[in-house]
DOFIKE-731288 format. One record per residue (C-alpha): x, y negated, z negated. Coordinates in pm, 1 decimal. Layout:
! residues N
X:Y:Z .
...
END
This chain:
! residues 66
222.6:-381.1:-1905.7 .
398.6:-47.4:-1756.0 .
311.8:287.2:-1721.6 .
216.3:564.1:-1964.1 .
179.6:944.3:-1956.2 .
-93.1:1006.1:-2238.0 .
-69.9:1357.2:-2364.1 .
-359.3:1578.8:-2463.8 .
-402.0:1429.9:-2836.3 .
-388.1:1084.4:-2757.4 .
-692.6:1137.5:-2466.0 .
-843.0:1324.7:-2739.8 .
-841.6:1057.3:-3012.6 .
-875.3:808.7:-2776.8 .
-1224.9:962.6:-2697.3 .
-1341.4:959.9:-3071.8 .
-1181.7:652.2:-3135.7 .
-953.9:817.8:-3397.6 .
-785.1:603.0:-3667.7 .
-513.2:833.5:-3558.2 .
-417.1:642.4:-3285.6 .
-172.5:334.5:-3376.9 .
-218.7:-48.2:-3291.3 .
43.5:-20.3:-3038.1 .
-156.0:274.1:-2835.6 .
-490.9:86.9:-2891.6 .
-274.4:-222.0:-2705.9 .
-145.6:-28.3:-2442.2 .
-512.7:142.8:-2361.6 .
-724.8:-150.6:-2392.2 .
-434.0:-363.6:-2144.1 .
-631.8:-405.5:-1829.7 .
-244.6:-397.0:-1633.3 .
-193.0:-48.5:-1842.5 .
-133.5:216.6:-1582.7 .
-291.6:545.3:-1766.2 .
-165.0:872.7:-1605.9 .
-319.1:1203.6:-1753.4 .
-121.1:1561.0:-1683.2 .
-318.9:1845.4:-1535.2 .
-213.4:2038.9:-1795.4 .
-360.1:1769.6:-2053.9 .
-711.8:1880.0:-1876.7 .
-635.6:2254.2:-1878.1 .
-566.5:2240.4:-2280.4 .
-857.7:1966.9:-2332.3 .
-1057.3:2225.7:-2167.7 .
-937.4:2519.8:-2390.5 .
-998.1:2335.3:-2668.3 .
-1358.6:2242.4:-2575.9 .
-1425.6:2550.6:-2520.9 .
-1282.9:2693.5:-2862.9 .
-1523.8:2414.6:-3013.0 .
-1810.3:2492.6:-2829.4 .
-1783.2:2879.7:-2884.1 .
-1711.2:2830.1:-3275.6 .
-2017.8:2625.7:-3289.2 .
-2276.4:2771.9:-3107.9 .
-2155.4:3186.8:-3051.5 .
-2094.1:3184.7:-3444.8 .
-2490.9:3098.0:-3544.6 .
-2668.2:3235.3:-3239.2 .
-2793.4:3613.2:-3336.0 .
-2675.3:3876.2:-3090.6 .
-2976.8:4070.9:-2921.4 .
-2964.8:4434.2:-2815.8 .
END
């Protein structure tokens, strides 16, 4: 089908199988002759973000000991 850059929102979404992402994506992804490139900088910010998540959710409740 071609080639596509996906960008750090549609890797994301495409993960949690967001409604976000349209019909045409979903096409492109699911095409077996889809060649899917992903930046390294799409990994750097999907790792930022990960970590914001993972801080917000566990660093927040967990009780600081002294």
């Amino acid at each position: 089908m071609g080639r596509y850059l996906l960008d750090t929102h549609t890797l994301l979404w495409m993960q949690e199988d967001s409604s976000r992402l349209s019909d045409r994506v979903r096409e492109i992804i699911e095409d077996a002759d889809s060649e899917l490139y992903v930046s390294i900088a799409t990994f750097n910010l999907y790792s930022c973000t990960a970590c914001k998540y993972f801080f917000a959710q566990n660093i927040a409740a967990a009780p600081f000991s002294t």
